[in-house]
GUMAR-642253 format. One record per residue (C-alpha): x, y, z. Coordinates in steps of 0.02 Angstrom, whole numbers, padded with zeros to 5 digits, always signed. Example, Ala and Ser with C-alpha at 12.3 -4.5 7.8 and 13.67 -1.06 7.14 Angstrom:
// residues 2
+00615-00225+00390;+00684-00053+00357;
//
This chain:
// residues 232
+00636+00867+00187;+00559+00750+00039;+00532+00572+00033;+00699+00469-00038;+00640+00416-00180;+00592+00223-00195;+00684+00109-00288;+00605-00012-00432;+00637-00165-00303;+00541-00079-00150;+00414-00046-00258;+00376-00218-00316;+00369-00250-00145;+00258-00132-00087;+00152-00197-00232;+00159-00379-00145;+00104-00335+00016;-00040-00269-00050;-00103-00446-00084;-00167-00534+00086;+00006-00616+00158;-00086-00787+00125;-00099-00774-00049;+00088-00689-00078;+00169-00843+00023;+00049-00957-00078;+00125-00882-00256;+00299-00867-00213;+00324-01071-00223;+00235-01072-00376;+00305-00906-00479;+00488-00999-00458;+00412-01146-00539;+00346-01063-00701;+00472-00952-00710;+00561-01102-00727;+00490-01169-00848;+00508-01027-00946;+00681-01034-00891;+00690-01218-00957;+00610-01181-01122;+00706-01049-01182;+00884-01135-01125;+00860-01299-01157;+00917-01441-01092;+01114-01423-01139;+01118-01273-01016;+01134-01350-00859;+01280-01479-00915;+01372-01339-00989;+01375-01228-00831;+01424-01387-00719;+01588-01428-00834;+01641-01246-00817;+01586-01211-01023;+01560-01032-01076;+01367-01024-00985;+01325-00868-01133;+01360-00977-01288;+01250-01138-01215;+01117-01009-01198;+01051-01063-01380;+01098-01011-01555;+00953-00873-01549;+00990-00698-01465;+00828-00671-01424;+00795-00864-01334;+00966-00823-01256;+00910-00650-01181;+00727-00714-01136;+00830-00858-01020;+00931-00753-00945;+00783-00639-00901;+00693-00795-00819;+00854-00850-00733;+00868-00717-00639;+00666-00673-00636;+00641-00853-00561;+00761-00803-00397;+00687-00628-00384;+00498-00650-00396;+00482-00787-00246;+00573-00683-00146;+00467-00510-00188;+00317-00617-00146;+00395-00690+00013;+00453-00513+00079;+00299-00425+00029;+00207-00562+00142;+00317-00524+00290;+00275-00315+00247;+00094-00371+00258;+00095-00474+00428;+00197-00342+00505;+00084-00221+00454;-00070-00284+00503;+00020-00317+00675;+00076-00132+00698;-00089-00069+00651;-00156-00168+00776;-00029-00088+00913;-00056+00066+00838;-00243+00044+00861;-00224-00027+01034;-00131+00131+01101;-00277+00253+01012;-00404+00168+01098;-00311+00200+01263;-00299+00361+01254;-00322+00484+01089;-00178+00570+01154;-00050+00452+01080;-00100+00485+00917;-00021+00680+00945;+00141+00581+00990;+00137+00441+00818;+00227+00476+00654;+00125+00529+00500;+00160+00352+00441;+00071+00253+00573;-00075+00379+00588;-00109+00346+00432;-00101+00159+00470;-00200+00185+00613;-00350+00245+00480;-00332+00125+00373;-00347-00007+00501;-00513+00070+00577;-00599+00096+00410;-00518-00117+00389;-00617-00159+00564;-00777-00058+00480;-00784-00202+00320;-00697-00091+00213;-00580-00164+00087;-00428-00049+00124;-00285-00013+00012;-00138+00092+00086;-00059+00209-00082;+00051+00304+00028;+00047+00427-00122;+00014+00572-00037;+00163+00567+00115;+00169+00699+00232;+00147+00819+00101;-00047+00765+00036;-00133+00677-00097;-00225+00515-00095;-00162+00418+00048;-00292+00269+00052;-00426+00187-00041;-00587+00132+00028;-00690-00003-00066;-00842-00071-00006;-01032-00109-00097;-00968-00069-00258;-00913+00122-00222;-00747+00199-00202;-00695+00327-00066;-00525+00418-00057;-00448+00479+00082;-00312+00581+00140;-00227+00599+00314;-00185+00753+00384;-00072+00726+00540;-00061+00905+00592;-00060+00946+00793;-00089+01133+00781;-00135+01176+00615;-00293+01167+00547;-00344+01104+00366;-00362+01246+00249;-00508+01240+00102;-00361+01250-00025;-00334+01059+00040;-00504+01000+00029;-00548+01082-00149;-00402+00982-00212;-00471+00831-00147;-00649+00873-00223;-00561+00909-00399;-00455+00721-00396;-00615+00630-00322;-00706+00704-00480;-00572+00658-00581;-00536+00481-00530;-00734+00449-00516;-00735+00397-00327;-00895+00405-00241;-00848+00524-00092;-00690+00588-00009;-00641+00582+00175;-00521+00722+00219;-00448+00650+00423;-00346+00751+00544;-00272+00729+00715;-00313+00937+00690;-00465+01019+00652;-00526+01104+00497;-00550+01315+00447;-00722+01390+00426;-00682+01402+00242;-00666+01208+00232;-00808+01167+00315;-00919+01270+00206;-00862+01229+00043;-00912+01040+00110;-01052+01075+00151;-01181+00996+00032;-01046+00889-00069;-00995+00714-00057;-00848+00750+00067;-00811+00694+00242;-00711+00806+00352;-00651+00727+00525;-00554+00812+00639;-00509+00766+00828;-00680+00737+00916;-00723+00641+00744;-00572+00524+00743;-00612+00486+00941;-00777+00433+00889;-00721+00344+00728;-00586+00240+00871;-00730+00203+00998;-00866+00152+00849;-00739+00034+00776;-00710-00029+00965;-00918-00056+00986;-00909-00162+00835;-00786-00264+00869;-00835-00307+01043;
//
């Protein structure tokens, strides 16, 4: 079964808790008060009066159609962007704090990995290439179906990678030629192809010798326990 399709409001704030949670809660306070502003400017100041004595709230808008349209936009942008900034921080807290848990149960035993959605393995990756110094961002383009599921930044180079939660099937080279072809094509520096699986002869050849990373089972137990080292 696909994905339901997300809607333009999830989106926006998916895009928010990309930012670190600090910096969303900082900005909602302040994107209310220059949307204001805006608000303010394009209304003027007979607006306010008029909606408190009941008047008609369209025609005190302003004698221009386009000042009355651009207030209206910021009146209801001015509620809506605080709270996209305020819910994407809450996202990003809470999904720091389940990749932690997430990360916690891996290290306890790789067998809970077999037992986690495709969504949190893929959180749990992120998080361990987070714990490395990479600066991590989570697409969640690619689903349970493929694609790019997160991007890896760190000394100036790019890295794409894509999760494969698979328990018994193995990663084909049709999989890992497509991920050669859109690292080419989006100029990334390398490509990590990760599975809770393992990966066919034919994908491990056509690797060989390129800029791509294939990690299957053993790989991702060391990738856990490396992070672990690090960290203590």
């Amino acid at each position: 079964m696909g994905r339901r399709r997300k809607t333009e409001l999830e989106l926006l704030i998916k895009a928010a808790s990309l930012l670190p949670w600090w910096l969303a809660l900082t900005f909602s306070p302040i994107s209310y008060g220059l949307i204001h502003l805006i608000y303010l400017h394009f209304s003027g100041q007979a607006v306010a009066p008029a909606i408190a004595q009941g008047g008609n709230a369209l025609s005190a808008l302003g004698p221009k159609l386009q000042d009355s349209i651009w207030s209206a936009v910021a009146l209801f942008a001015q509620w809506v962007m605080p709270m996209v900034l305020l819910l994407g921080a809450v996202v990003s807290v809470y999904g720091r704090w389940q990749a932690g848990t997430l990360f916690a149960a891996a290290s306890a035993s790789m067998d809970n990995i077999q037992h986690m959605r495709w969504q949190e393995f893929e959180r749990l990756i992120a998080e361990a290439f987070r714990r490395q110094g990479y600066r991590v961002q989570e697409t969640g383009g690619g689903g349970a179906d493929g694609g790019v599921d997160i991007l890896l930044s760190r000394d100036g180079e790019r890295t794409l990678v894509q999760c494969k939660h698979w328990k018994t099937r193995q990663v084909g080279v049709a999989v890992v030629r497509e991920m050669y072809g859109i690292m080419t094509a989006h100029g990334a520096a390398r490509v990590k192809v990760i599975t809770s699986g393992g990966f066919t002869t034919e994908a491990q050849r056509f690797a060989q010798g390129k800029p791509i990373d294939l990690l299957g089972h053993r790989d991702l137990s060391q990738l856990i326990a490396g992070v672990l080292e690090v960290v203590s």
